[in-house]
VMD Tcl script that builds the backbone (N, CA, C; Angstrom):
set m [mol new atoms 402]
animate dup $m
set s [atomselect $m all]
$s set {name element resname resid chain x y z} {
  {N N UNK 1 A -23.614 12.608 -13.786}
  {CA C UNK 1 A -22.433 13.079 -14.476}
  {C C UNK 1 A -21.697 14.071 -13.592}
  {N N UNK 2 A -20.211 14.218 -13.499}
  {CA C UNK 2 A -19.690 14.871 -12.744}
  {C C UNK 2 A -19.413 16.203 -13.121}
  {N N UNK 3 A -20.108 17.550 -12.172}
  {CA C UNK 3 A -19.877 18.784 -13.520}
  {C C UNK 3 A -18.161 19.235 -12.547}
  {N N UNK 4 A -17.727 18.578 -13.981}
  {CA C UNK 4 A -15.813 19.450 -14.232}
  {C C UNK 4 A -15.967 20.542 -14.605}
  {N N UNK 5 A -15.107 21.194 -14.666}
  {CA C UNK 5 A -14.425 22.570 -15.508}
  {C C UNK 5 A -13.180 22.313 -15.276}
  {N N UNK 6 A -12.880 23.052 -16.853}
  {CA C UNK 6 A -11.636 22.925 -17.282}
  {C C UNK 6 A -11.206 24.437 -16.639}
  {N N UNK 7 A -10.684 24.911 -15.268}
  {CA C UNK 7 A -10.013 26.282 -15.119}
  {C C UNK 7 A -8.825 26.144 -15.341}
  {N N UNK 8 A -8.568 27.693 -16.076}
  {CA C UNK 8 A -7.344 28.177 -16.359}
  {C C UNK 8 A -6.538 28.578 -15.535}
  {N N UNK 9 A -5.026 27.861 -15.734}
  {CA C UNK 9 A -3.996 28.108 -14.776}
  {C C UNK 9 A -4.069 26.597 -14.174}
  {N N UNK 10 A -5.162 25.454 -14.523}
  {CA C UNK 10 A -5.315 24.285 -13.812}
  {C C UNK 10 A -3.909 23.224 -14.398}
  {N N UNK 11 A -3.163 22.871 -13.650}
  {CA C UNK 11 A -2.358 21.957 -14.150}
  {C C UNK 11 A -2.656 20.773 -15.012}
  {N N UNK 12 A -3.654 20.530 -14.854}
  {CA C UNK 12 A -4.067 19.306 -16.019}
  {C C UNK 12 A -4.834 19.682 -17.591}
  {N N UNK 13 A -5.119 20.995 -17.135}
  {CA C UNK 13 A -4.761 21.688 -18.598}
  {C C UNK 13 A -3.657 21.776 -19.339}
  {N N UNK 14 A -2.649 22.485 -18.941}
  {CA C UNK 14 A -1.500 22.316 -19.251}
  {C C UNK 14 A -0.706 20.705 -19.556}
  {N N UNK 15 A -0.924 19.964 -18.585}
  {CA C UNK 15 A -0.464 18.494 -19.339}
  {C C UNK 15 A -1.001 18.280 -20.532}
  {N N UNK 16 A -2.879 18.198 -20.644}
  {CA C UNK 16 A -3.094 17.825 -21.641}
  {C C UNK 16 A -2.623 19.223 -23.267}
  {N N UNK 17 A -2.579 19.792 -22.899}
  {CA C UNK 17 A -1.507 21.063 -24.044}
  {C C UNK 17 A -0.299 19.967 -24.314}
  {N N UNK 18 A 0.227 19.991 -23.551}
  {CA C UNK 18 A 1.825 19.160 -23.639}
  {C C UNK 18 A 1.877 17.862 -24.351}
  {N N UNK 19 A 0.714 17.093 -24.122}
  {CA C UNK 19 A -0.058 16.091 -24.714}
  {C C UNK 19 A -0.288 16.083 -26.450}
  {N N UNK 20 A -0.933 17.656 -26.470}
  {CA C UNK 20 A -1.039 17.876 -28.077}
  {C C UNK 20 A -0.179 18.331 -28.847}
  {N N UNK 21 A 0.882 18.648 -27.947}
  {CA C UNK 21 A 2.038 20.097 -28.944}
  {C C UNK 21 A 3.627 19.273 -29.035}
  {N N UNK 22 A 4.369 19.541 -29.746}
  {CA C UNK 22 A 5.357 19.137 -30.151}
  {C C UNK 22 A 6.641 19.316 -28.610}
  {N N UNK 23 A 7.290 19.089 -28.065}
  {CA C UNK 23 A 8.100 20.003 -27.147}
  {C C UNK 23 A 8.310 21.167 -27.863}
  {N N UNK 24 A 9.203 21.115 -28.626}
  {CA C UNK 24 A 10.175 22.217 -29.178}
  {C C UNK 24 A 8.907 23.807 -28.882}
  {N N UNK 25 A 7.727 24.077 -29.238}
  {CA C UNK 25 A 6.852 24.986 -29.432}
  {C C UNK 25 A 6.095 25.297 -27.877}
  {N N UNK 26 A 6.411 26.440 -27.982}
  {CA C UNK 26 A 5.431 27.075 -26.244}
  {C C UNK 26 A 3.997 26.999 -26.640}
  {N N UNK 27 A 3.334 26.642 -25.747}
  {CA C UNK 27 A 1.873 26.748 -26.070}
  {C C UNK 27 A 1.633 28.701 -25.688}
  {N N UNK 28 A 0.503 28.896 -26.570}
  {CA C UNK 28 A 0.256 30.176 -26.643}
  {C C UNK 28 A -0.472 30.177 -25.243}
  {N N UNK 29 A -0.459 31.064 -24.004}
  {CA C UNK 29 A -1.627 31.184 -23.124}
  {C C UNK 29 A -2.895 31.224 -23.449}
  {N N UNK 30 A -3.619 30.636 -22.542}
  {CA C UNK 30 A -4.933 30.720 -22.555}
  {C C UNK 30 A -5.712 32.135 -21.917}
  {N N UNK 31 A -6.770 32.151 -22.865}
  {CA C UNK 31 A -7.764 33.454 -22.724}
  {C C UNK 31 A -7.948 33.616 -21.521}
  {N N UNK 32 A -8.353 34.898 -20.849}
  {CA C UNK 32 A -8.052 35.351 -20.020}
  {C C UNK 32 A -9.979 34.842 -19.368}
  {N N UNK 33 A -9.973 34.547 -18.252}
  {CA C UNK 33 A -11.335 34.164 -17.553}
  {C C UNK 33 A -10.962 32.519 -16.376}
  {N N UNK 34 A -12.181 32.410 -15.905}
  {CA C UNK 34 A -12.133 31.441 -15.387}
  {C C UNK 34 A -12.432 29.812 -15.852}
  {N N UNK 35 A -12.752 29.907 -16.526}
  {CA C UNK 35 A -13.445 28.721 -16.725}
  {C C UNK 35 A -13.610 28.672 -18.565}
  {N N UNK 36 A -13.440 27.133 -19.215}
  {CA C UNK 36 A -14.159 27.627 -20.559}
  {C C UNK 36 A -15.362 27.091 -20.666}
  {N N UNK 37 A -16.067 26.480 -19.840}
  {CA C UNK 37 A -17.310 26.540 -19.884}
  {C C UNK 37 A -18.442 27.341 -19.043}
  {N N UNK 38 A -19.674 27.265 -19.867}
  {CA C UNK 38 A -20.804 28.140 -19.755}
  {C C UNK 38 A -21.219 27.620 -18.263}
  {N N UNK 39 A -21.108 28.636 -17.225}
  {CA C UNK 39 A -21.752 28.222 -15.686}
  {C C UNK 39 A -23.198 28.274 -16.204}
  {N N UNK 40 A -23.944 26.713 -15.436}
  {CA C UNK 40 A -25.591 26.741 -15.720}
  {C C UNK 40 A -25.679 26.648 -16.952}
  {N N UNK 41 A -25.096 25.418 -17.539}
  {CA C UNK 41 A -25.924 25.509 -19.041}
  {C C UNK 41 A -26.727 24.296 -18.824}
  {N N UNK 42 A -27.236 23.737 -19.960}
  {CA C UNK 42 A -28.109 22.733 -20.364}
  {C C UNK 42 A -27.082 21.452 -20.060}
  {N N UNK 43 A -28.056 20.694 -20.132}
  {CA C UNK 43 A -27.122 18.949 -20.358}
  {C C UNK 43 A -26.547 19.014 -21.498}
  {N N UNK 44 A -27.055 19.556 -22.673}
  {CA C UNK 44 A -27.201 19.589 -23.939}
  {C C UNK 44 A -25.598 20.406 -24.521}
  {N N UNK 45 A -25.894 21.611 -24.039}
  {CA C UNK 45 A -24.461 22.514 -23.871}
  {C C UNK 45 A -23.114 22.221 -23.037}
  {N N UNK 46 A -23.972 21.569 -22.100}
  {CA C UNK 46 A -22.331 20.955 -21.594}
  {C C UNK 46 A -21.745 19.853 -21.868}
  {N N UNK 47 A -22.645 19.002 -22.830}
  {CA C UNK 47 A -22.410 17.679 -23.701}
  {C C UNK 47 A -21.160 18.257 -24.733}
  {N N UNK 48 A -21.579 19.215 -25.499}
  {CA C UNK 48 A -21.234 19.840 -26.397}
  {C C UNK 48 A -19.815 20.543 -26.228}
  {N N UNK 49 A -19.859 21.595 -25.087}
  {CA C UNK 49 A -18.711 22.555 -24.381}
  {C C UNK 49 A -17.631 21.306 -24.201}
  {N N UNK 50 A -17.977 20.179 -23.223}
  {CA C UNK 50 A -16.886 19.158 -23.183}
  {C C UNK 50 A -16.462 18.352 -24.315}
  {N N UNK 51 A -17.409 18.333 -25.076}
  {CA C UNK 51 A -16.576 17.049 -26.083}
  {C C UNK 51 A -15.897 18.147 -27.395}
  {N N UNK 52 A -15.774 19.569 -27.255}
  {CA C UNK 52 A -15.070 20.531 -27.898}
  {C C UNK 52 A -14.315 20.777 -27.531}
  {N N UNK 53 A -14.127 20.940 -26.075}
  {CA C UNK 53 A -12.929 21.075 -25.394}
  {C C UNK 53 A -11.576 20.957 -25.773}
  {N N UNK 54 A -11.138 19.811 -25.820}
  {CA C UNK 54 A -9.995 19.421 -26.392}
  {C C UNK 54 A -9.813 20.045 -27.731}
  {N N UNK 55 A -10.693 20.105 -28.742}
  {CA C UNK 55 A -10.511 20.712 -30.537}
  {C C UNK 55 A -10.294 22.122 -30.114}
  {N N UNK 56 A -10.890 22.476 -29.074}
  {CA C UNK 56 A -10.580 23.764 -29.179}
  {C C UNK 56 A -9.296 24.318 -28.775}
  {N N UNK 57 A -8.969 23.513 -27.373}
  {CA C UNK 57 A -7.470 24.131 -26.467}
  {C C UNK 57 A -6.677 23.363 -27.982}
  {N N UNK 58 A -6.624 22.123 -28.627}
  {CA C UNK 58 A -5.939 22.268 -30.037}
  {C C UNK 58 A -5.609 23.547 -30.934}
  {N N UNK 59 A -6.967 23.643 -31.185}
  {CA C UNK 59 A -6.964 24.877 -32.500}
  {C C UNK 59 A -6.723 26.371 -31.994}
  {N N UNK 60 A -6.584 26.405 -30.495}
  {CA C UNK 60 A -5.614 27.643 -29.780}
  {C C UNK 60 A -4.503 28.111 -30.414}
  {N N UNK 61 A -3.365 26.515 -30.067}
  {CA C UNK 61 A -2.191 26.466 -29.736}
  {C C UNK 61 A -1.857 26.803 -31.559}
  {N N UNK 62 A -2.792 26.368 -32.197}
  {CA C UNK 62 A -1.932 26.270 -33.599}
  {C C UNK 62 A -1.662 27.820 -33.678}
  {N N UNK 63 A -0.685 28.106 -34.749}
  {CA C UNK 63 A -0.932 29.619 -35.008}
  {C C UNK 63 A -1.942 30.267 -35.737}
  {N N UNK 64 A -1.481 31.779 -35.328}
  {CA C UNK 64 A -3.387 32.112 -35.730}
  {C C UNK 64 A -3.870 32.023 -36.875}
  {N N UNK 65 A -3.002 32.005 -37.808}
  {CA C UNK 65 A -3.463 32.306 -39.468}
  {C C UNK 65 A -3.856 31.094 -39.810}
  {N N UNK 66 A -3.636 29.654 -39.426}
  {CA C UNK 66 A -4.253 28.686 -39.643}
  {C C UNK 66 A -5.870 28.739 -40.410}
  {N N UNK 67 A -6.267 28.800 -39.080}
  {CA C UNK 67 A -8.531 28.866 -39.076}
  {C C UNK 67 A -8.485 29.707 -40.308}
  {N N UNK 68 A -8.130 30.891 -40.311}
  {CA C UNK 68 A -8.577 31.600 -41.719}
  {C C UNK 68 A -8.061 31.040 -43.028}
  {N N UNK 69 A -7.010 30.389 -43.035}
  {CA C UNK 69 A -5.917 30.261 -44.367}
  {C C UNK 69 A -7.411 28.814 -44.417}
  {N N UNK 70 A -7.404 28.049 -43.685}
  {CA C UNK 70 A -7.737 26.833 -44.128}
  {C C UNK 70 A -9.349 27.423 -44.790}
  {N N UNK 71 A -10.140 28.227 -44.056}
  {CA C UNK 71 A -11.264 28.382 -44.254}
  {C C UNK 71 A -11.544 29.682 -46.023}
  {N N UNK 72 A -10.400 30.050 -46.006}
  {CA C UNK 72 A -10.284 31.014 -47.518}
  {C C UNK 72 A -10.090 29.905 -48.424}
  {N N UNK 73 A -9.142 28.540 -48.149}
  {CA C UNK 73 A -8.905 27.412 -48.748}
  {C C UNK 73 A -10.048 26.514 -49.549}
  {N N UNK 74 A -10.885 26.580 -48.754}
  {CA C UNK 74 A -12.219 25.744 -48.039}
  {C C UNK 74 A -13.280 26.543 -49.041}
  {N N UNK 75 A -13.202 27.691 -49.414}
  {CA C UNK 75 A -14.120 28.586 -50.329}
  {C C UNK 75 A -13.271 28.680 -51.722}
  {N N UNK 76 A -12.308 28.929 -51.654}
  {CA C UNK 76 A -11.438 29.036 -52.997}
  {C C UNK 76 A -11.879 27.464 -53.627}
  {N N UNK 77 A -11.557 26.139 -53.457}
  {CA C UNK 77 A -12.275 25.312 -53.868}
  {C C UNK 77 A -13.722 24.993 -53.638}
  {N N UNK 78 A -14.400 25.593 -53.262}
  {CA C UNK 78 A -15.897 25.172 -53.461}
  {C C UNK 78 A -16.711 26.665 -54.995}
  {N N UNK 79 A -15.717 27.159 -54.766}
  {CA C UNK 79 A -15.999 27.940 -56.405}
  {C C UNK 79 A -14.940 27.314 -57.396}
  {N N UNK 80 A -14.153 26.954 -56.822}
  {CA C UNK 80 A -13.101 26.862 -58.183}
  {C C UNK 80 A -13.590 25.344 -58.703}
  {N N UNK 81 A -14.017 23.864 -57.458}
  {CA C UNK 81 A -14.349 22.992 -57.932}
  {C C UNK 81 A -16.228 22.405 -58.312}
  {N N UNK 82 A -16.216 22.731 -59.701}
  {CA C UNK 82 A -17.961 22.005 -59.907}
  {C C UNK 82 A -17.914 20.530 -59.544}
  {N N UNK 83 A -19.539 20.361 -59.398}
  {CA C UNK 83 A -20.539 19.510 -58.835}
  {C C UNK 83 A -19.955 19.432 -57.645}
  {N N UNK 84 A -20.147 18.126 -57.252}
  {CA C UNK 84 A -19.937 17.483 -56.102}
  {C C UNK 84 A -18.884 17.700 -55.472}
  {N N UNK 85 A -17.663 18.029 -55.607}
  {CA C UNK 85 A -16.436 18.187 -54.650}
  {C C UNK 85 A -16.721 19.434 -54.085}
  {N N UNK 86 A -16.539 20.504 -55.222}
  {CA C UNK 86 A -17.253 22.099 -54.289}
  {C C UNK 86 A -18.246 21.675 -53.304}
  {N N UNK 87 A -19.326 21.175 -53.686}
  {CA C UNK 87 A -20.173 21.057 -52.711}
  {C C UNK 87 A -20.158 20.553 -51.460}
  {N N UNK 88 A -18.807 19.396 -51.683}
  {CA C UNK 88 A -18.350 19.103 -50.181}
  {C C UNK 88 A -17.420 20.361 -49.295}
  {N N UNK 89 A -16.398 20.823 -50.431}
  {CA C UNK 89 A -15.478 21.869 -49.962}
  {C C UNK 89 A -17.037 22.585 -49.324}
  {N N UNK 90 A -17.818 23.660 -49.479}
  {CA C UNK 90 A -18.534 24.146 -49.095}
  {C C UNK 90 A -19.217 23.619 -47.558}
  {N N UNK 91 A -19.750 22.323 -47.908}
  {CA C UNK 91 A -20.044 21.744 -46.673}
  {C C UNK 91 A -19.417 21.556 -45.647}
  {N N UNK 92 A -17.923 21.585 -45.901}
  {CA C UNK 92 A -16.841 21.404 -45.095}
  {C C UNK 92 A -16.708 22.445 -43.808}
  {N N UNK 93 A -16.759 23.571 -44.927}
  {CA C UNK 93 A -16.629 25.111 -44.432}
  {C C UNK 93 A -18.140 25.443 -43.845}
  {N N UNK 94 A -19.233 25.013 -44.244}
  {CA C UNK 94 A -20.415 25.305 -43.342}
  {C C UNK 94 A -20.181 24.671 -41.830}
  {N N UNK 95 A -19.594 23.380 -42.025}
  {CA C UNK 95 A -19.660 22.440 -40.785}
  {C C UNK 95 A -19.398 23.153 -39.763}
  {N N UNK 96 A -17.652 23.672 -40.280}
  {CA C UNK 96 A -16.883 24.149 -39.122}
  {C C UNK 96 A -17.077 25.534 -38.604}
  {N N UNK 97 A -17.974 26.846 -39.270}
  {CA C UNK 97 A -18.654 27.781 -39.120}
  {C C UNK 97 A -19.526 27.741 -38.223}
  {N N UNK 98 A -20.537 26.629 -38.615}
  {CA C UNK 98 A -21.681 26.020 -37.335}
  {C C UNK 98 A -20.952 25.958 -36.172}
  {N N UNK 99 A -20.055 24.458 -35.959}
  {CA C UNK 99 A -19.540 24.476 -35.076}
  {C C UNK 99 A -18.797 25.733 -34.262}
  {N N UNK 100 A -18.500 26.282 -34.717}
  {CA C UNK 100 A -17.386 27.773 -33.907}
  {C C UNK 100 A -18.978 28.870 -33.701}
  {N N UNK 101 A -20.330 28.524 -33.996}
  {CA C UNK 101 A -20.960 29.868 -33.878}
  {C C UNK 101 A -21.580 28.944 -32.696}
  {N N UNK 102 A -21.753 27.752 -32.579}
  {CA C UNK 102 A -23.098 26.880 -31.458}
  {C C UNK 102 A -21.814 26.935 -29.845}
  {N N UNK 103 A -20.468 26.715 -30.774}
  {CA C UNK 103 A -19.989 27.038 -29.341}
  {C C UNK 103 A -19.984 28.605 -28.887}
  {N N UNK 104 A -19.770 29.635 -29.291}
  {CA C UNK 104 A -19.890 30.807 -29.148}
  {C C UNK 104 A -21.034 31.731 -28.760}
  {N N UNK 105 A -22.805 30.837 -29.210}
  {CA C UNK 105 A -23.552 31.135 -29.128}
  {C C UNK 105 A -24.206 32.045 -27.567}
  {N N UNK 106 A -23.739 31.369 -26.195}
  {CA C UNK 106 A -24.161 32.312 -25.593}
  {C C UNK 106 A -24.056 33.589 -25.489}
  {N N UNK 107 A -22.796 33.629 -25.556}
  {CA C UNK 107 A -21.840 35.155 -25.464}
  {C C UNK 107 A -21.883 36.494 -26.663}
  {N N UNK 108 A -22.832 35.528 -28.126}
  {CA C UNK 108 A -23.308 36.663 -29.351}
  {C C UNK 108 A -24.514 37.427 -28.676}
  {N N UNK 109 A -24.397 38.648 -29.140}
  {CA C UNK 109 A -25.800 39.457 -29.349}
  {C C UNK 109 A -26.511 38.502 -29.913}
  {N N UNK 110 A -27.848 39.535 -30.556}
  {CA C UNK 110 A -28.595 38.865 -31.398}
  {C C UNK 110 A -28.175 38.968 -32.595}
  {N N UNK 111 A -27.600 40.112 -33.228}
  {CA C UNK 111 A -27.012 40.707 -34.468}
  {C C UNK 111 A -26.119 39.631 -34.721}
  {N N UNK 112 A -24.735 39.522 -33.836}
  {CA C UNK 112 A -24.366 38.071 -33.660}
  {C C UNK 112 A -24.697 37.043 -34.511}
  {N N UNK 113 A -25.551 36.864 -33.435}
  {CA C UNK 113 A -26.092 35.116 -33.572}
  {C C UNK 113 A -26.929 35.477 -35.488}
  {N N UNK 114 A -27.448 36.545 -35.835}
  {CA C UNK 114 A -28.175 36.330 -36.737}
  {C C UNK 114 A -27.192 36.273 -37.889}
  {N N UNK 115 A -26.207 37.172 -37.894}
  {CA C UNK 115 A -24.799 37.450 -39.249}
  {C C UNK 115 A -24.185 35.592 -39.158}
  {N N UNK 116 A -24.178 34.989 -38.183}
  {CA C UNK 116 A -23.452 33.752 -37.995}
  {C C UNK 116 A -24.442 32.895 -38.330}
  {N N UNK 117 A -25.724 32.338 -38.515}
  {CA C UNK 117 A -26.452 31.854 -39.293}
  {C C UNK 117 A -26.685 32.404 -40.749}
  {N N UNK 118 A -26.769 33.373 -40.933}
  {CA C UNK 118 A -26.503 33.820 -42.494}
  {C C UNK 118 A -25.288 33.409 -43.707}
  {N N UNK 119 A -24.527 33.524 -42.582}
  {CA C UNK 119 A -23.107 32.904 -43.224}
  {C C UNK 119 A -23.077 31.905 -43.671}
  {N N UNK 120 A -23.497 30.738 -42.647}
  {CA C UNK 120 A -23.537 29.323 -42.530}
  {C C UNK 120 A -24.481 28.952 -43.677}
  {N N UNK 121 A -25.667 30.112 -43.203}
  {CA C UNK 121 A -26.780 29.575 -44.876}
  {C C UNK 121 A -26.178 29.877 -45.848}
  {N N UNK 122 A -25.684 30.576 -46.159}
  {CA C UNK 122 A -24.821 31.404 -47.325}
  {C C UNK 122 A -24.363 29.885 -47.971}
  {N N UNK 123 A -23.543 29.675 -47.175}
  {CA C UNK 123 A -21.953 28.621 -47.484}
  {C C UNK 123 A -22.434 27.425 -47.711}
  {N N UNK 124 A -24.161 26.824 -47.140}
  {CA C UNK 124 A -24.494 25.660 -47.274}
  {C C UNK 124 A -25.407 26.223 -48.521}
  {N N UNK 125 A -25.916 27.435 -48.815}
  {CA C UNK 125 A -26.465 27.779 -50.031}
  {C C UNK 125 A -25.426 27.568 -51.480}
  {N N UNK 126 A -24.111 28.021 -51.057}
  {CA C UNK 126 A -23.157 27.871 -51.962}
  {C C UNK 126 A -23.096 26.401 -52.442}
  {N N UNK 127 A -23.025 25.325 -51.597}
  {CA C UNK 127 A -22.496 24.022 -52.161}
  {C C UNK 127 A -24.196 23.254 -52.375}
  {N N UNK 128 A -25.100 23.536 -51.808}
  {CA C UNK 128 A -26.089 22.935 -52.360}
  {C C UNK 128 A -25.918 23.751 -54.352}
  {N N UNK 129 A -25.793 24.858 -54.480}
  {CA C UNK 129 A -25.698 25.335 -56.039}
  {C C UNK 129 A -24.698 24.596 -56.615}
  {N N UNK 130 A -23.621 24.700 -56.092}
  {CA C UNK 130 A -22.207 23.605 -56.455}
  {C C UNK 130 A -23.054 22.358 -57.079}
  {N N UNK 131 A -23.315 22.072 -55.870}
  {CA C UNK 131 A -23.422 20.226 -56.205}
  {C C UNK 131 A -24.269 19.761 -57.419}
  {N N UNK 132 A -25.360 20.642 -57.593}
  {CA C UNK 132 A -26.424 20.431 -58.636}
  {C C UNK 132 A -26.228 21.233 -59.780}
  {N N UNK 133 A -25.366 22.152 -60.074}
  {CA C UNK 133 A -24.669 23.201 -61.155}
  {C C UNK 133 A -24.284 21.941 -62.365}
  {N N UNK 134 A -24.415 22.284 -63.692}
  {CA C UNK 134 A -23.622 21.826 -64.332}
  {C C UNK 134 A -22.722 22.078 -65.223}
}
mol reanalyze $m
mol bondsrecalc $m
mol representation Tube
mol addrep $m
């Protein structure tokens, strides 16, 4: 497998931005560093880092209140809807929690990494109660 990185300031970053975004809208710059992947990770992590890649330079560009509005969204129906739909709303919102803490994971403390599994149990605790509530 060929190890790429996606560096910042790389022109084929920027195409593929241009690729996802409307003209009319500037893409927001990218975070300040070299690289968005982990130097020396696993096969496993860089399976992962690349095939996020793209969702992520996506969910950059959107504006910021997005991730939160959708994810307050994402909890407001998993209490407001019984059985089974909450329980998906919930699952929904565990998914994408997981996902944003496994990519983030090197760079947490331990405190970190432990509040970001709590959550996730929390939220998959929430819709497992959902789903079986009557």
């Amino acid at each position: 497998m060929r190890d790429a990185a996606i560096v910042v300031g790389d022109p084929t970053v920027r195409n593929r931005l241009r690729t996802l975004l409307p003209s009319s809208r500037r893409p927001r710059p990218l975070p300040q560093g070299r690289t968005l992947f982990t130097p020396g990770a696993s096969q496993s992590r860089q399976s992962l880092e690349h095939r996020s890649a793209t969702s992520l330079l996506w969910l950059h560009q959107l504006p910021s209140w997005v991730l939160p509005v959708l994810a307050v969204a994402l909890l407001v129906a998993g209490f407001a809807i019984k059985g089974w739909g909450g329980a998906i709303a919930f699952c929904g919102l565990a998914v994408v929690l997981a996902w944003l803490a496994a990519i983030s994971w090197p760079r947490l403390s331990a405190s970190g990494r432990l509040l970001r599994l709590v959550v996730v149990g929390a939220v998959l605790a929430g819709g497992i109660y959902s789903g079986f509530a009557r």
